[in-house]
C-alpha positions in Angstrom: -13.6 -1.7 -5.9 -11.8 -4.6 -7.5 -8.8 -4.0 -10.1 -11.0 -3.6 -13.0 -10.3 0.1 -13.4 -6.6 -1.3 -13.6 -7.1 -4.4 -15.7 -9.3 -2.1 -18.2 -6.7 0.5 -18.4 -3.8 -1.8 -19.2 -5.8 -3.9 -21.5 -6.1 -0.5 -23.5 -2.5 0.6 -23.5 -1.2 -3.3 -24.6 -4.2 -2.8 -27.5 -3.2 0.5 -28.3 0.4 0.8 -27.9 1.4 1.7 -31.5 -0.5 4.9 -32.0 -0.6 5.7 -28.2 3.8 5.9 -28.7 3.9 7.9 -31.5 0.7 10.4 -30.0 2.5 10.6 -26.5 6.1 11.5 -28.0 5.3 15.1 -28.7 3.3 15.5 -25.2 6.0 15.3 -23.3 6.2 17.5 -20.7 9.4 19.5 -21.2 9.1 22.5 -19.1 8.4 20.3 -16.0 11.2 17.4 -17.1 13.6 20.3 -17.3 12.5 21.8 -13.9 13.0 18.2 -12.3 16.7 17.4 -14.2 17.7 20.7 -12.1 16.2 19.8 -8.8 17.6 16.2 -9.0 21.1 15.0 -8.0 23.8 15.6 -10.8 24.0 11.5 -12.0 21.4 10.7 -9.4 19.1 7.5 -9.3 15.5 8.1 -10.8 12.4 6.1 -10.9 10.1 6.2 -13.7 7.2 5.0 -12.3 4.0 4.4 -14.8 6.7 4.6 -17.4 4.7 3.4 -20.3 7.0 3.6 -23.4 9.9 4.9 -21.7 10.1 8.2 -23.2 10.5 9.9 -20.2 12.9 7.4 -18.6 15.3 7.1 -21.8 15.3 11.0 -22.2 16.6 11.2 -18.2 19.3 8.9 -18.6 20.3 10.6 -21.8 21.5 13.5 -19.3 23.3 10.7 -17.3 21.1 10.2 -14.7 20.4 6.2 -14.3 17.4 5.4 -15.0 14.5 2.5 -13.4 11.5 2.2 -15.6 8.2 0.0 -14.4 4.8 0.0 -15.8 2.2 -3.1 -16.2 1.9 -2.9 -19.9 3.9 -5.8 -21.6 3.1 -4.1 -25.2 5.1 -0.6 -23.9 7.4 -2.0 -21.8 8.6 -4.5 -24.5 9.1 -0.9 -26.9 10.9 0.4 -23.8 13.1 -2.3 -23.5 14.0 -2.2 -26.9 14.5 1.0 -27.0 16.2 1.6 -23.8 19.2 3.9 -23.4 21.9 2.2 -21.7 21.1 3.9 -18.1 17.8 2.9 -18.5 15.9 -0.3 -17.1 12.9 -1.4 -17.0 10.7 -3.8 -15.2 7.2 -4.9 -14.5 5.5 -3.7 -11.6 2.7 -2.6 -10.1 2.5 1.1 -8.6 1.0 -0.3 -5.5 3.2 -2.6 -4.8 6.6 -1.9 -5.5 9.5 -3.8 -4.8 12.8 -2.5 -5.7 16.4 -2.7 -3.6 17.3 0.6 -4.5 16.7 4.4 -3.1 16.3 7.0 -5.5 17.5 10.5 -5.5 14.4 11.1 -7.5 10.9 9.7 -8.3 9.0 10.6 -11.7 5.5 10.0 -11.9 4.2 11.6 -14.7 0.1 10.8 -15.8 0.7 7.5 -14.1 -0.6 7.7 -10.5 -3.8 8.9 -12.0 -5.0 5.6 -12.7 -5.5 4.6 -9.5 -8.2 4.7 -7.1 -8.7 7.5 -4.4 -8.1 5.1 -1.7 -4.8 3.9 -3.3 -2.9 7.3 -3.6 -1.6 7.5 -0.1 -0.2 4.2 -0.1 1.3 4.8 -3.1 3.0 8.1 -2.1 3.8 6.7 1.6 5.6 3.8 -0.4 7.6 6.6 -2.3 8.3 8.5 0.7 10.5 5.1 1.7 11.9 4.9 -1.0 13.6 8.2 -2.1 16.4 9.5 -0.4 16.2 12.7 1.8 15.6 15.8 -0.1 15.3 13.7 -2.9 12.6 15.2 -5.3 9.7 13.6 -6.4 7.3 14.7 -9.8 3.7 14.3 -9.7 1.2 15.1 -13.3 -2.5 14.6 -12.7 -5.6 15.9 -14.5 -7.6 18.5 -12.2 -10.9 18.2 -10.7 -13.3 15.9 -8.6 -14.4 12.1 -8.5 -13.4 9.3 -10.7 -14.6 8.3 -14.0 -14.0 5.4 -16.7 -13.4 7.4 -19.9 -13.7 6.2 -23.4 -12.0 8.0 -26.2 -9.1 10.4 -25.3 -5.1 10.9 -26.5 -6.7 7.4 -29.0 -10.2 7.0 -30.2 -11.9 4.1 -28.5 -9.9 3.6 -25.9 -11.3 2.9 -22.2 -9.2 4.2 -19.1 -10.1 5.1 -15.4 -9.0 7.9 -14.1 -9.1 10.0 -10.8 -9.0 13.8 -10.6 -7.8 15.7 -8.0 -7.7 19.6 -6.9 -4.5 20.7 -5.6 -5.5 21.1 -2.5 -6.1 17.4 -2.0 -2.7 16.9 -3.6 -0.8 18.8 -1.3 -2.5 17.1 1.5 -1.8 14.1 0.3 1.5 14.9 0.2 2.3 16.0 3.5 0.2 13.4 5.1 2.9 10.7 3.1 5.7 12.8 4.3 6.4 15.1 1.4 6.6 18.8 1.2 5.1 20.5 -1.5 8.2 22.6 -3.2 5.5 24.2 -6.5 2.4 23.4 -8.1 1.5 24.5 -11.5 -2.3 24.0 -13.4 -2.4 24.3 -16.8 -4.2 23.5 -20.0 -3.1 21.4 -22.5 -4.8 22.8 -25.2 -2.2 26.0 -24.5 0.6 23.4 -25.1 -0.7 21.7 -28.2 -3.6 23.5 -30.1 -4.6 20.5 -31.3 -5.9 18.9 -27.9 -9.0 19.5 -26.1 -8.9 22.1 -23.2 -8.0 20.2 -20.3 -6.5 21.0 -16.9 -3.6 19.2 -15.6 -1.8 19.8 -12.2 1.7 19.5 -12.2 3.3 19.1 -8.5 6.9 18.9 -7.3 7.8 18.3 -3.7 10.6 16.7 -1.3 11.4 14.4 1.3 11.8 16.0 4.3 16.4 16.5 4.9 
């Protein structure tokens, strides 16, 4: 596959950053940001990566935890930055290649890593494994199920993004094959979150670098 399902999926956040901000502020997953502030270092490093406006990385350095942000998509990153707590940085970069002189006591990847290809995942999770320190803790949010799909319409009307789905089996696999251990998993629909959205199932994975 070529980076279309990338390019495509950026395109759409840069064309619909506005409403895709102010939708994606009241989806934020508390209960598992909460979980992840307790299992994380006390003023610990934390990467933010797919960070998209920065809502997740501004509310973690808020609780004093300093904060890198990266994400491809000028339009949110450019909210991000001017939006960003003082902890918080961010930068462009791509997931599967990132390049950063710093080890993090924890890695956040919230809805992010889902926009990659099958083939890509491990990479990207071996790549984390470098870079967090041990027993650091590292967040993973992906829709549940099988295959891969270009989907049109979604948290905004018209937009077009790829996505892969995954059953938590092949999660945890993954996982360990990169070097994690799998510390919880949780599935869960968002329509028992927010009423308003359509019943979906998300998987929602902590794990750890091996001490």
């Amino acid at each position: 596959m070529t980076d279309d399902h990338i390019q495509t999926t950026v395109k759409t956040y840069d064309k619909t950053a506005k409403e895709y901000i102010v939708k994606v502020q009241k989806y934020a997953p508390e209960p598992e940001r909460e979980k992840f502030i307790s299992l994380v270092k006390p003023g610990g490093k934390i990467l933010d990566a797919g960070c998209g406006s920065g809502r997740d990385a501004n509310y973690f350095a808020s609780k004093g935890f300093t904060v890198t942000g990266i994400d491809l998509s000028d339009t949110l990153l450019a909210y991000a930055g001017a939006n960003a707590h003082v902890h918080a940085t961010f930068k462009k970069m791509d997931l599967r290649a990132i390049k950063l002189d710093t080890s993090f006591d924890g890695i956040w990847a919230c809805a992010s890593l889902l926009h990659l290809t099958r083939e890509e995942f491990v990479p990207v999770l071996r790549n984390f494994q470098h870079m967090i320190m041990p027993g650091g803790t590292l967040f993973l949010l992906l829709k549940e199920g099988t295959g891969d799909q270009f989907v049109t319409g979604g948290t905004i009307e018209g937009d077009t993004r790829f996505f892969t789905y995954y059953t938590r089996d092949e999660i945890k696999t993954s996982l360990e094959e990169a070097g994690f251990s799998v510390l919880n998993q949780l599935v869960w629909d968002q329509k028992d979150r927010h009423s308003e959205r359509p019943h979906e199932m998300w998987i929602s994975t902590f794990a750890t670098t091996r001490k």
